[in-house]
RODO-2510 file (C-alpha; in nm, 4 decimals, decimal comma):
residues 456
     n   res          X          Y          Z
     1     x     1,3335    -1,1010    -1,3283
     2     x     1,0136    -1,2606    -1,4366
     3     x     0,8172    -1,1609    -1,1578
     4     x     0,8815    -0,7519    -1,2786
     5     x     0,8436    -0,8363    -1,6661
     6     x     0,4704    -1,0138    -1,5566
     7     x     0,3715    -0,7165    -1,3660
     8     x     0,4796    -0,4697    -1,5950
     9     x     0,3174    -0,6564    -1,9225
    10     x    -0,0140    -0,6637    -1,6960
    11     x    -0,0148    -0,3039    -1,6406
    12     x     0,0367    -0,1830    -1,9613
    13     x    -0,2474    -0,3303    -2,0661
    14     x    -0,4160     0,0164    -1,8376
    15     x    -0,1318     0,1981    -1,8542
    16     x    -0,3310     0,4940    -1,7747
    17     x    -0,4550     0,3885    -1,4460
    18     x    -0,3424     0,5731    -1,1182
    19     x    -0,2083     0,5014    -0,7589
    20     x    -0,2544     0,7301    -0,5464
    21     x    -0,1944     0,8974    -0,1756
    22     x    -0,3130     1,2456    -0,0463
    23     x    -0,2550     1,4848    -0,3277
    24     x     0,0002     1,2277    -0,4945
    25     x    -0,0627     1,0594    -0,8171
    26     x     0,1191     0,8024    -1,0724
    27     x    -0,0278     0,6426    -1,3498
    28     x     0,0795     0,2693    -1,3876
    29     x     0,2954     0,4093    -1,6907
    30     x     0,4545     0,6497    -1,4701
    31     x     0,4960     0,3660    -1,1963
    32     x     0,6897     0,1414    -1,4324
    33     x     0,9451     0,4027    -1,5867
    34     x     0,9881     0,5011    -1,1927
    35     x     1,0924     0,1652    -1,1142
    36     x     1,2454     0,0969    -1,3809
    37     x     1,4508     0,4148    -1,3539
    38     x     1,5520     0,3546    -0,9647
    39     x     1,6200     0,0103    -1,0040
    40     x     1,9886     0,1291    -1,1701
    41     x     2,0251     0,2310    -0,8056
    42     x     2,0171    -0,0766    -0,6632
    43     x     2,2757    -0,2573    -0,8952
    44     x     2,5375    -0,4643    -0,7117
    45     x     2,2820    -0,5231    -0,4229
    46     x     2,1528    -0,8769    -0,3194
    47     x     1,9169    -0,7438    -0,0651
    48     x     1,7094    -0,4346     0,0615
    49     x     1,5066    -0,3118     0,3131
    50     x     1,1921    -0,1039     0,2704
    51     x     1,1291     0,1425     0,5467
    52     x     0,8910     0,4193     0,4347
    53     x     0,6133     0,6544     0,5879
    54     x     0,3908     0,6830     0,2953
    55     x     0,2733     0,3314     0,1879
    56     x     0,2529     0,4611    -0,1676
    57     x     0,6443     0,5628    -0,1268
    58     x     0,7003     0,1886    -0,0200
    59     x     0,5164     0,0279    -0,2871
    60     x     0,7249     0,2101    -0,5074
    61     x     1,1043     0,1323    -0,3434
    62     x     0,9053    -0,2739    -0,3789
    63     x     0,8610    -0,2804    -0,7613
    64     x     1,2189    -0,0786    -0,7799
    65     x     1,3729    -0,4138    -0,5995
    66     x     1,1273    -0,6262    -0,8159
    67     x     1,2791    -0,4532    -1,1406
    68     x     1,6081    -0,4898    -0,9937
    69     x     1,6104    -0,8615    -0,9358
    70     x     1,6851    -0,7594    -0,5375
    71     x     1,5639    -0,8879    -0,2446
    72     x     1,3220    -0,7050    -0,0889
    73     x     1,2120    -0,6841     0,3067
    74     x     0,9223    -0,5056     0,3630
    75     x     0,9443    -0,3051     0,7306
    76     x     0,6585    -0,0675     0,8584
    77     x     0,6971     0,2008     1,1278
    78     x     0,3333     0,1259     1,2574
    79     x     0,5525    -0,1709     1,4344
    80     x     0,8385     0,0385     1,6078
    81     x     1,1919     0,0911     1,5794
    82     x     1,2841    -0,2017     1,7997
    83     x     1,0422    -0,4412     1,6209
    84     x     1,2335    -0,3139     1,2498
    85     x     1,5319    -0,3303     1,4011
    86     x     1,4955    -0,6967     1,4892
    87     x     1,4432    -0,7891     1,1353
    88     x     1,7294    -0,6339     0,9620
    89     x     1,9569    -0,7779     1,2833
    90     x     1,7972    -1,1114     1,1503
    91     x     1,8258    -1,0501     0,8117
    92     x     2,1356    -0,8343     0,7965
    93     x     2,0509    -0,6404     0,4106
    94     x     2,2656    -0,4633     0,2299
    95     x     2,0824    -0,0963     0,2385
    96     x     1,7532     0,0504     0,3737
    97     x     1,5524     0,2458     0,1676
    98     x     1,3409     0,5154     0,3258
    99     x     1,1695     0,8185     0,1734
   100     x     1,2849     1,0903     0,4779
   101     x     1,1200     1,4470     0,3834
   102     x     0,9188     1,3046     0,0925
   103     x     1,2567     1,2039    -0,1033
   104     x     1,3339     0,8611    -0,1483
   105     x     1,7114     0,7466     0,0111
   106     x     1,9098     0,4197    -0,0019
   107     x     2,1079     0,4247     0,3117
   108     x     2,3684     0,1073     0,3452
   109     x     2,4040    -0,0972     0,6159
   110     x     2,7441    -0,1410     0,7492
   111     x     2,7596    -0,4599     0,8915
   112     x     2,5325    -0,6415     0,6446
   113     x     2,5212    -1,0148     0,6691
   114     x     2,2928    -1,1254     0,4115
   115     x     2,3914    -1,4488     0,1910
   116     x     2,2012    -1,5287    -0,1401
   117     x     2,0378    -1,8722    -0,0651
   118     x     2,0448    -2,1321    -0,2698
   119     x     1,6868    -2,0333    -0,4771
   120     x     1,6797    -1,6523    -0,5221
   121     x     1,3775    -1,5155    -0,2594
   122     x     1,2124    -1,2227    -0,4328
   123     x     1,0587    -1,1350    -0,0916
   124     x     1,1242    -1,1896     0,2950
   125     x     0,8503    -1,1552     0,4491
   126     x     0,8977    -1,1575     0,8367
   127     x     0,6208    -1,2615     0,9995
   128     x     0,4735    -0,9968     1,2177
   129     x     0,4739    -1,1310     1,6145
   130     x     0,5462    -0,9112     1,8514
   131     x     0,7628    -1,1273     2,1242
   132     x     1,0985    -1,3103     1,9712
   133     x     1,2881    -1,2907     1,6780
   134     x     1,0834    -1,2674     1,3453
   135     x     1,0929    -1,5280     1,1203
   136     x     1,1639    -1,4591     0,7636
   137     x     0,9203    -1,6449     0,4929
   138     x     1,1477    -1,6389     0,2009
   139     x     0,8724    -1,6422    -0,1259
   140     x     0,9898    -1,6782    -0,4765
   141     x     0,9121    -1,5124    -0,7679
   142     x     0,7022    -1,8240    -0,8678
   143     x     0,5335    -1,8151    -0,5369
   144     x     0,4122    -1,4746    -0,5967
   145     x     0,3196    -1,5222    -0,9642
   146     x     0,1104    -1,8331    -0,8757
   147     x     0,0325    -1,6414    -0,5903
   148     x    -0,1103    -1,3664    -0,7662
   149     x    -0,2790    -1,5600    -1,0653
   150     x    -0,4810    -1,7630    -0,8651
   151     x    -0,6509    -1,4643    -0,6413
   152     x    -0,6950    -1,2552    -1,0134
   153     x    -0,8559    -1,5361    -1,0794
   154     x    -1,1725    -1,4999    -0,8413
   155     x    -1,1351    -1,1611    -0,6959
   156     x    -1,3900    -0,9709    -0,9426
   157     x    -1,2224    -0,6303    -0,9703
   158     x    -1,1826    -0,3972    -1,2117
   159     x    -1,0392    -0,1280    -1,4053
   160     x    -1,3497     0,0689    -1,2867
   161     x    -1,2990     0,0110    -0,9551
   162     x    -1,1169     0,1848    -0,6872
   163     x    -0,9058    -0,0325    -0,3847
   164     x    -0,8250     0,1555    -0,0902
   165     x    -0,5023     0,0078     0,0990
   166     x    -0,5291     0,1083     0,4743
   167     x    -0,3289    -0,1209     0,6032
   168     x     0,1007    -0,1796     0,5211
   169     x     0,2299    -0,3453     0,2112
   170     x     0,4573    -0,4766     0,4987
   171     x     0,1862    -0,7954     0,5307
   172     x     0,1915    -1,0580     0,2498
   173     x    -0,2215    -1,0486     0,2623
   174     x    -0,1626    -0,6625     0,1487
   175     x     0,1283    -0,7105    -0,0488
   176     x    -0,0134    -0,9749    -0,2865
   177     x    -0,3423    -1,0077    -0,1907
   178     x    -0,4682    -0,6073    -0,2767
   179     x    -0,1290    -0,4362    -0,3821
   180     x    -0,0158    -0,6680    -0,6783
   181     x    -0,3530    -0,8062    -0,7700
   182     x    -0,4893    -0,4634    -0,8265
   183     x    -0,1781    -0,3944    -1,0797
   184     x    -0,2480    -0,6846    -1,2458
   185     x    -0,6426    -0,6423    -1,2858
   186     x    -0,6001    -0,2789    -1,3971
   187     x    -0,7449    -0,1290    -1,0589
   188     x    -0,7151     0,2016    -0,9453
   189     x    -0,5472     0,2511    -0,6087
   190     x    -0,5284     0,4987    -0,3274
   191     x    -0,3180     0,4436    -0,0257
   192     x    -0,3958     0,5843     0,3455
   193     x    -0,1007     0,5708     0,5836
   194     x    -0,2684     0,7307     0,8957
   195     x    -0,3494     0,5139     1,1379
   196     x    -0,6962     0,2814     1,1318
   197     x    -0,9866     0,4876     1,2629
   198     x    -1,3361     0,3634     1,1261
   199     x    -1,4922     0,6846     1,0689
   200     x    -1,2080     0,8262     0,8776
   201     x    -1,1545     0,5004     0,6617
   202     x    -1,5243     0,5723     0,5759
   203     x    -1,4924     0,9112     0,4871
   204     x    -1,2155     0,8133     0,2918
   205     x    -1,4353     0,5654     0,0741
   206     x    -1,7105     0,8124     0,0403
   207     x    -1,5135     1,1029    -0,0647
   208     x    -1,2632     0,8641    -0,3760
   209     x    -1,6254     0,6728    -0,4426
   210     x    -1,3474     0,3530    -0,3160
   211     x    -1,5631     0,0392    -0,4408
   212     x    -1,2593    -0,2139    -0,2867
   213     x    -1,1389    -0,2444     0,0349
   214     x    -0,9860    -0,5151     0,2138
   215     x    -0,9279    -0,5655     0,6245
   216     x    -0,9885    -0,7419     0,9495
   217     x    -1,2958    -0,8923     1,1088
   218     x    -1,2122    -0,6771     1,4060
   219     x    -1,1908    -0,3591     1,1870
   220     x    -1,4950    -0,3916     0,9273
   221     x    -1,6862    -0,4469     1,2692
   222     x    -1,6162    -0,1392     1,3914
   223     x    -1,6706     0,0388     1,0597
   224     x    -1,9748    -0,1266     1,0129
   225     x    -2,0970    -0,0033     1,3815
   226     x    -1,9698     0,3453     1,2458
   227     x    -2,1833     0,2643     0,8566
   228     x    -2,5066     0,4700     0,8968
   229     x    -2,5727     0,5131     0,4913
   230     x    -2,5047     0,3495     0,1792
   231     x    -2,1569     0,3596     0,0232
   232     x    -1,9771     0,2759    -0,3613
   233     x    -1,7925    -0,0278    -0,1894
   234     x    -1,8622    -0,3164    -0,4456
   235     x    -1,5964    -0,5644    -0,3002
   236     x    -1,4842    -0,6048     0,0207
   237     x    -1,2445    -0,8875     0,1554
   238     x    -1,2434    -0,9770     0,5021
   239     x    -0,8979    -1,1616     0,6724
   240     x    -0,6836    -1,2019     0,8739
   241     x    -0,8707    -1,3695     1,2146
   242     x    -1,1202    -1,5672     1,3028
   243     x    -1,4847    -1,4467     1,2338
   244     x    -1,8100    -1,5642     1,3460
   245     x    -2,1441    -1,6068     1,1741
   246     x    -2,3538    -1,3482     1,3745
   247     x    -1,9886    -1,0747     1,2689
   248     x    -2,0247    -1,1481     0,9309
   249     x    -2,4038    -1,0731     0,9003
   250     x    -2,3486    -0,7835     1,0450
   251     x    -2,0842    -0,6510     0,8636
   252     x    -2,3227    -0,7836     0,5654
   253     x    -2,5779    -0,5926     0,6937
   254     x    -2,4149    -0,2827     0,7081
   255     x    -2,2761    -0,3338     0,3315
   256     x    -2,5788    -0,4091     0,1109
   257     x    -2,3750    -0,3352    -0,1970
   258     x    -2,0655    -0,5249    -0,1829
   259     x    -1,9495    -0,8621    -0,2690
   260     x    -1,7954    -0,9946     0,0391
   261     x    -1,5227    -1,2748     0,0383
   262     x    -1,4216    -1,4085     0,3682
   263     x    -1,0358    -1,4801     0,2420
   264     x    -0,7406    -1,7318     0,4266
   265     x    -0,3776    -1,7229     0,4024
   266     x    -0,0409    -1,7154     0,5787
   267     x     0,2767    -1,5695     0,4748
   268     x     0,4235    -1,8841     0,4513
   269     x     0,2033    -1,9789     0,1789
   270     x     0,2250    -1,6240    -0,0377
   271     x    -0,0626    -1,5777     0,1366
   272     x    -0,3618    -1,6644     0,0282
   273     x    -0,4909    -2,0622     0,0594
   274     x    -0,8520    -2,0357     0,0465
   275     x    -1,1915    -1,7912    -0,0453
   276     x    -1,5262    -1,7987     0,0301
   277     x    -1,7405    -1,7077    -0,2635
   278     x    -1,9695    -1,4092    -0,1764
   279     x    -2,2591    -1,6566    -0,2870
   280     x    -2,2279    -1,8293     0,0246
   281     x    -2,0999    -1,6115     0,3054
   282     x    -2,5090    -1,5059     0,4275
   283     x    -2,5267    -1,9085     0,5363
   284     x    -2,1305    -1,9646     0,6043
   285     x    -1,9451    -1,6366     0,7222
   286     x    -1,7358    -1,8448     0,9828
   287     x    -1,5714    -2,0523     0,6995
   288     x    -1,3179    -1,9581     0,4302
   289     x    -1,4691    -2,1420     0,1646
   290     x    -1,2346    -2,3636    -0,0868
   291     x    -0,8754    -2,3909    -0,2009
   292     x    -0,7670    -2,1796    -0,4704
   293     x    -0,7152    -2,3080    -0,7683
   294     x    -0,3705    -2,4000    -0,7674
   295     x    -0,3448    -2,5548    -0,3722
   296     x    -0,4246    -2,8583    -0,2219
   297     x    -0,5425    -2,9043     0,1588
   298     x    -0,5435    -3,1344     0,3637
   299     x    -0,6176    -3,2169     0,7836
   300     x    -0,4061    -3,4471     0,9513
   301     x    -0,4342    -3,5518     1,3379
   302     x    -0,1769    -3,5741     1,5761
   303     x    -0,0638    -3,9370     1,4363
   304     x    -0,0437    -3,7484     1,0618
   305     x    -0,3266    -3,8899     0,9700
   306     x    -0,6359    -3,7634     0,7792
   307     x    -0,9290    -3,7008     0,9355
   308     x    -1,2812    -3,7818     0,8575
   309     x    -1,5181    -3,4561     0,7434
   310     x    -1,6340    -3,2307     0,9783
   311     x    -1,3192    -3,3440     1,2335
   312     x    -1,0608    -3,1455     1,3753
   313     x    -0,7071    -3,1506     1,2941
   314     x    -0,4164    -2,9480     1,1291
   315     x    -0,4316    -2,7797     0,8114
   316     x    -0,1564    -2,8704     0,5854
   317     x    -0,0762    -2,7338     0,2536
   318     x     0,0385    -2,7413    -0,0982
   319     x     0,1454    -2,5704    -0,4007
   320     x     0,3145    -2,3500    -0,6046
   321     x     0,2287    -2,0529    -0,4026
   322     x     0,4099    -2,2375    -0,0730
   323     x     0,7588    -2,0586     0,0649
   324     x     1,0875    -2,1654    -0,0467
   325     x     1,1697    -2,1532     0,3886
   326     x     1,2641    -1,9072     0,6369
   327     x     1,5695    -1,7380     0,5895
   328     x     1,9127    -1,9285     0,7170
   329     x     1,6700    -2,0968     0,9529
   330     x     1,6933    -2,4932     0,8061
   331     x     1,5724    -2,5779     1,1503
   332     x     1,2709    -2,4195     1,1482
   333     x     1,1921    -2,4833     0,7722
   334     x     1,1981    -2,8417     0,8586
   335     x     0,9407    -2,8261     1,1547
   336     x     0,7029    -2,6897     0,8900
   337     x     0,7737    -2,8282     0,5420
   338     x     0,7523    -3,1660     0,5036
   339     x     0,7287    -3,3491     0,0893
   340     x     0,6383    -3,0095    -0,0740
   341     x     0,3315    -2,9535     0,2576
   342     x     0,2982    -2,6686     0,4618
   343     x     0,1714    -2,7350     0,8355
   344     x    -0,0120    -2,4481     0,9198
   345     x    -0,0768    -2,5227     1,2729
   346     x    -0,3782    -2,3920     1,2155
   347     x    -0,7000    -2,6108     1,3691
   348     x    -0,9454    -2,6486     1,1107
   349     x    -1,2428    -2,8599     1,0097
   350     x    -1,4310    -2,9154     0,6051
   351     x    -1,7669    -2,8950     0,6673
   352     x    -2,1188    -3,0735     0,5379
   353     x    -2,0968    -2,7972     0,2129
   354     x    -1,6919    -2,8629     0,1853
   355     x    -1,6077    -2,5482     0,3181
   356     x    -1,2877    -2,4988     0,5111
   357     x    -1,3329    -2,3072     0,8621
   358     x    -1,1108    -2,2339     1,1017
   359     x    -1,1103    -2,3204     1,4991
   360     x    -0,8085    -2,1508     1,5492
   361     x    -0,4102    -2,1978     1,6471
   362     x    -0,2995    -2,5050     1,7993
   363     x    -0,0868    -2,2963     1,9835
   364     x    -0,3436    -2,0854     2,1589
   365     x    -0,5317    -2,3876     2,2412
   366     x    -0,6139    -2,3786     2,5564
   367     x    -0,6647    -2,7177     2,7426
   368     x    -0,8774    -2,7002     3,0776
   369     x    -1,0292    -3,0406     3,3230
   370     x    -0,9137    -3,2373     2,9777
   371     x    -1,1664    -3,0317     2,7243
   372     x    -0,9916    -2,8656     2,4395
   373     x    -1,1121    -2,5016     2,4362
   374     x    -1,0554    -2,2746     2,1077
   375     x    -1,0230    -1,9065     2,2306
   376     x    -1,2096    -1,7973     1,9330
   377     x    -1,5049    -1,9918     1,9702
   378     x    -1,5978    -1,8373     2,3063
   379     x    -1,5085    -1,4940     2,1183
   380     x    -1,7819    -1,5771     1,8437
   381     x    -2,0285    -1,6430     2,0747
   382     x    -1,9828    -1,3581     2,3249
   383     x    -1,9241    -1,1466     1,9664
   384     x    -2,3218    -1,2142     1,8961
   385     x    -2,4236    -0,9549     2,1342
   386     x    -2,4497    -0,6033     2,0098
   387     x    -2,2741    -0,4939     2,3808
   388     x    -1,9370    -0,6377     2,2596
   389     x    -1,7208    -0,4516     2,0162
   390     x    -1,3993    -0,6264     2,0489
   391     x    -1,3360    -0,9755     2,2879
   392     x    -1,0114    -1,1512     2,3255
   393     x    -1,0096    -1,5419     2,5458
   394     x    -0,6403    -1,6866     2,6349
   395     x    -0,5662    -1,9011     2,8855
   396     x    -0,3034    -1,9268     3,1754
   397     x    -0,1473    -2,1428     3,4197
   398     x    -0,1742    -2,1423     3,7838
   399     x     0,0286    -2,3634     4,0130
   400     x    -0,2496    -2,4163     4,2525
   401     x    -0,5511    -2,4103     4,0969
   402     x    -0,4416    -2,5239     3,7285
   403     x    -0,5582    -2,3650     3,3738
   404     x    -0,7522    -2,0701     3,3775
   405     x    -0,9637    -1,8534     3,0840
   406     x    -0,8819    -1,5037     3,0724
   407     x    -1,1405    -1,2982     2,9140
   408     x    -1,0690    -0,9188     2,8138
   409     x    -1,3445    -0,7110     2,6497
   410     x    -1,4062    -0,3797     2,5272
   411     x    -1,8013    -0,2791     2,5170
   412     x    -2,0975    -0,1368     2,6312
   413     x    -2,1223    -0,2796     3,0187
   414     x    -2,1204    -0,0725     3,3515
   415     x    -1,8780    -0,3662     3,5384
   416     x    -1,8137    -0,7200     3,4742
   417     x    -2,0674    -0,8497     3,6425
   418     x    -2,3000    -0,7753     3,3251
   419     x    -1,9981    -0,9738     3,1207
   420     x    -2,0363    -1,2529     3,3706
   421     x    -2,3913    -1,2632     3,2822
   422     x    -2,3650    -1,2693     2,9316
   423     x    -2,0780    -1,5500     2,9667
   424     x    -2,3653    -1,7829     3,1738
   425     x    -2,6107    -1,7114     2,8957
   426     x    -2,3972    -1,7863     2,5850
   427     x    -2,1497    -2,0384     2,6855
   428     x    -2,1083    -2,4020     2,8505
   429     x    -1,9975    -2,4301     3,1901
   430     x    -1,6565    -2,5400     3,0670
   431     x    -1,5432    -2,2188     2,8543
   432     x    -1,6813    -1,9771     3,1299
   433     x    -1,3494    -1,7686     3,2089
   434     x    -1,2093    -1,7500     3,5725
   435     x    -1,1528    -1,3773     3,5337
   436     x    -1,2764    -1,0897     3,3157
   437     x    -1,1370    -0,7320     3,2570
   438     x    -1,3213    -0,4583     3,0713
   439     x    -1,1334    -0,2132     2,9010
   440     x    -1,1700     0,0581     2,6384
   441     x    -0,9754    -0,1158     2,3374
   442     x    -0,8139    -0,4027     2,3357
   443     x    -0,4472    -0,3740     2,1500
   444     x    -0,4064    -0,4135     1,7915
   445     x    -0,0718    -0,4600     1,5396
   446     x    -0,0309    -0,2624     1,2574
   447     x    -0,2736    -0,4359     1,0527
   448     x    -0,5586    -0,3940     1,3207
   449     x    -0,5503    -0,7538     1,3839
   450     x    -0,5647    -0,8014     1,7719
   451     x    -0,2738    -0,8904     1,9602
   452     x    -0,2794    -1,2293     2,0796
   453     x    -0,1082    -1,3799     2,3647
   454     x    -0,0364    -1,7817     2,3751
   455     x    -0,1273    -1,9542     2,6840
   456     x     0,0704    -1,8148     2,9737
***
């Protein structure tokens, strides 16, 4: 249990801090004797699911399983029932633990399936796609540890700031990235489990003076349409998609005061693989910046071979912070680990300042008259125009006419004529979609990333 006995000696050290929620309040003292104390509960378990309402209440049942030495699998209702109930089919625990009318209850599964692997998992993170069976990133307590250290390490907050978590401890980037990091910095925390609406996340940082907040490109873009006066946010981290230059300045522009760091991960690698330094994210918002301290990357073609700087090709990864595999899935551990390296399947390039960026998946490439089109390039550039508040590109296969570009968009435009328009003046003939749909929002998860669809 070295994972709970390096978070606990780290909070100690501000044992007076507080987390927070509504009208509810713990100092990091009263955190660690709670965990402590409801870890005895969880004795001759090997594995437990965390189902709450309040993400304060899960965050809670987590360091109780991290105390405990059990495994814990974070679940969030913003998914579903079905979705949840997909990953404890998969994963089969031995008890849920929920926190029905504000009390906290460990309820056991009858039919629980779950085998200790070989190397104990101190999380299972599922990964959060919405079609199929999840897959469940099993991270060590080393993974997190490293994990954690390295993103301490350049993430300047501090006991005298305030993080706001808006989004569910149920994603690695939240879980390790904001959650843990902020216990081991000394940082205050308040949780918000209502669901993502820009003006209320704002009122939320004006009214707790929150100097740290963390989210999407797609949601800091709509806050930042929503920003109309200056506000105590010091930090801000921005993850989780793709983001283009013209985004980022705005989202700048819209918060003078704060560092920004435009952050990369997966939760196959704890998350977090790379950060821009706020330094440089004026002059390189589409990139995430350099390998933490700990990883190694690399970009191999399709032969496995490196590529030359400023080429495309898959990211691949190393280090202490990289899964142990998915749970009883050998199969699919092997498509993706290979000598100690992650494959991301992420397209990337390193730039002329050695910064990574990020083209997108290889598995929403979309492949049209032989050109290789990256959805998210055709977003950025339709993104520059003040008319467009959220844009999603995939592509699709018809039988007579071959590939086409689907483009879906939510903005400011009386018919899609104007989007047509705007398509002819910002992109090459080759990425101009064959059919366009306006609609008031597009679909988000529970993290506010938008949903995307593969090529159909």
């Amino acid at each position: 249990m070295k994972l709970w006995q390096f978070l606990k000696n780290n909070m100690c050290k501000n044992a007076g801090q507080r987390v927070s929620e509504g009208a509810a309040q713990m100092t990091f003292e009263e955190l660690i004797i709670f965990a402590e104390s409801f870890s005895k509960n969880l004795k001759d378990m090997k594995c437990c699911a965390i189902l709450c309402h309040s993400e304060m209440a899960a965050a809670m049942a987590l360091l109780a399983c991290f105390a405990a030495g059990v495994t814990a699998v974070p679940l969030s209702y913003r998914y579903g029932a079905l979705h949840c109930k997909k990953i404890i089919d998969t994963i089969g625990p031995d008890a849920v633990i929920t926190d029905e009318d504000g009390k906290f209850m460990i309820t056991k599964v009858t039919d629980a399936t779950y085998k200790n692997p070989d190397k104990h998992p101190a999380l299972i993170m599922c990964t959060s796609g919405t079609t199929g069976m999840p897959k469940g990133a099993m991270l060590s307590e080393d993974n997190i540890i490293a994990n954690v250290t390295d993103i301490a390490d350049y993430f300047a907050i501090a006991p005298m700031d305030t993080l706001l978590i808006a989004r569910p401890i149920y994603h690695c980037a939240v879980l390790t990235g904001e959650f843990l990091t902020a216990l081991i910095k000394g940082t205050g925390i308040r949780f918000y489990s209502g669901r993502f609406q820009p003006a209320a996340v704002l009122k939320l940082i004006r009214e707790y003076r929150i100097t740290a907040f963390c989210s999407t490109p797609t949601l800091l873009h709509m806050m930042a349409r929503f920003q109309r006066e200056n506000t105590t946010l010091r930090h801000i981290c921005i993850s989780g998609e793709c983001m283009d230059l013209e985004t980022g300045r705005r989202i700048a522009a819209a918060f003078k005061s704060a560092a920004i760091y435009h952050i990369y991960g997966l939760t196959e690698a704890c998350p977090r693989v790379s950060y821009l330094p706020p330094k440089a994210f004026f002059d390189y918002a589409d990139c995430v910046g350099v390998p933490l301290r700990s990883v190694s990357v690399k970009i191999l073609d399709a032969a496995k071979n490196e590529v030359l700087k400023g080429r495309p090709g898959i990211l691949w990864v190393k280090g202490k912070n990289v899964m142990l595999g998915y749970y009883n899935d050998p199969q699919k551990t092997a498509e993706v680990l290979k000598d100690g390296w992650l494959c991301t399947n992420d397209v990337a390039v390193i730039n002329e300042a050695g910064f990574i960026k990020i083209k997108g998946r290889n598995d929403n490439l979309i492949i049209k008259a032989g050109m290789n089109i990256y959805p998210q390039e055709i977003e950025g550039a339709l993104k520059s125009d003040p008319r467009v508040r959220e844009v999603l590109v995939c592509g699709a296969h018809d039988k007579k006419i071959g590939t086409q570009i689907l483009l879906t968009v939510a903005g400011d435009f009386k018919n899609t004529d104007e989007v047509r328009t705007l398509c002819k003046a910002r992109l090459p003939e080759y990425q101009l979609p064959s059919k366009i749909r306006l609609v008031d929002e597009i679909p988000k998860n529970g993290s506010g990333k938008i949903i995307r669809r593969g090529p159909q």
